[in-house]
C-alpha positions in Angstrom: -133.4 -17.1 -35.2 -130.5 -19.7 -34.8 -129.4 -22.5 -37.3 -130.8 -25.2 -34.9 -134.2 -23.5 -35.2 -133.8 -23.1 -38.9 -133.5 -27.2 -39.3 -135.7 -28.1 -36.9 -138.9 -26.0 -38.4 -137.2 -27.8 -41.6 -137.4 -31.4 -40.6 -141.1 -30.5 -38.3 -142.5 -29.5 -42.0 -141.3 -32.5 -43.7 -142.7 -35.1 -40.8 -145.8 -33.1 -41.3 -145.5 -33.5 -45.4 -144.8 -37.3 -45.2 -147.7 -37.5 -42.1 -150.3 -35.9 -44.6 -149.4 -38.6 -47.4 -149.1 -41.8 -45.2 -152.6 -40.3 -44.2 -154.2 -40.4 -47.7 -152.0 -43.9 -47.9 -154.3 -45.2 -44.8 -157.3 -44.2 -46.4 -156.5 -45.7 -49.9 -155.3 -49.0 -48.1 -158.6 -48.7 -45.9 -161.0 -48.6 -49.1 -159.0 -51.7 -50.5 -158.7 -53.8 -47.5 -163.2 -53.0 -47.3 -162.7 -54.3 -51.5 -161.2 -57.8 -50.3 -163.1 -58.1 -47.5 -166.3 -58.1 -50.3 -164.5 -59.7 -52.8 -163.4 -62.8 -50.2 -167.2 -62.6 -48.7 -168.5 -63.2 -52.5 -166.0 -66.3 -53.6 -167.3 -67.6 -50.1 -170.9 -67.5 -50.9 -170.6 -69.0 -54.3 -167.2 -70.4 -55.3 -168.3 -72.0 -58.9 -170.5 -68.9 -59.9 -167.9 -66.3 -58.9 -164.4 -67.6 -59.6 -164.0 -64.8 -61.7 -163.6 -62.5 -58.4 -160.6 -64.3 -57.5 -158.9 -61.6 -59.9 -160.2 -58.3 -58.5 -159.2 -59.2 -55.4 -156.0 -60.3 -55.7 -156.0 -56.8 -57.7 -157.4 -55.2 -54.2 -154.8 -56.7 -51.9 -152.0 -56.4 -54.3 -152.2 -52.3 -54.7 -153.2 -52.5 -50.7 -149.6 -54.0 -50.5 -148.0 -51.6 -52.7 -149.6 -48.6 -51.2 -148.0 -49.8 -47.7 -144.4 -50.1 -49.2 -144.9 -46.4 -50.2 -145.8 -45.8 -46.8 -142.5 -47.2 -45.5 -141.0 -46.3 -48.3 -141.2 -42.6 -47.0 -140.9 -43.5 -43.4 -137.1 -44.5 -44.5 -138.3 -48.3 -43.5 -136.5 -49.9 -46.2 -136.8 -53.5 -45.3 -140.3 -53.0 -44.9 -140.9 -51.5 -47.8 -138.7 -54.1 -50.1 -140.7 -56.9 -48.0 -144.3 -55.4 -49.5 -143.2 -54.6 -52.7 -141.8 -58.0 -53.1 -145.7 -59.4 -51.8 -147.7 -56.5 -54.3 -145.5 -57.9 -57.4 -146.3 -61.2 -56.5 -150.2 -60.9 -55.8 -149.9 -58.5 -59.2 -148.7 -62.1 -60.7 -151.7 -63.5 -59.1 -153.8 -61.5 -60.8 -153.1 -62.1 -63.9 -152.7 -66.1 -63.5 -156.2 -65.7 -62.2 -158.1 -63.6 -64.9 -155.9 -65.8 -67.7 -157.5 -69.0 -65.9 -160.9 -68.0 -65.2 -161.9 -65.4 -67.8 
């Protein structure tokens, strides 16, 4: 076996590694995206009797933001990844001017 083959099985294991994570990623960021969807659909329906869901999902899309930075994060997309960070603290901010307002 040659050095070349050496690093490539080494570097075909680790885009399989960082494949199986931004795959449980996708499914975590899936699952929240479905959670705003419901949360957005229930302000809609009834904005004075559930104000209070304005927290959850800015909760929902914040981690959903966060969990996509990780993503790139791995991928070696830095600007990306500084980009959604950035947008997760900011919704995280959100979420806790919203429960301090409504709750």
């Amino acid at each position: 076996m040659s050095f070349s083959s050496k690093k490539r099985s080494r570097n075909e294991r680790r885009v399989r590694n960082v494949n199986s994570v931004g795959n449980a990623l996708d499914i975590i960021n899936l699952i929240l995206g479905i959670l705003v969807i419901i949360f957005t659909f229930i302000i809609v329906i009834n904005l004075k009797k559930n104000e209070k869901m304005f927290a959850p999902a800015f909760l929902s899309a914040s981690l959903m933001n966060i969990c996509m930075g990780i993503k790139y994060y791995k991928r070696h997309e830095i600007i990306k990844s500084i980009a959604l960070m950035i947008a997760g603290i900011f919704l995280m901010v959100m979420t806790v001017i919203s429960f301090m307002a409504f709750w």
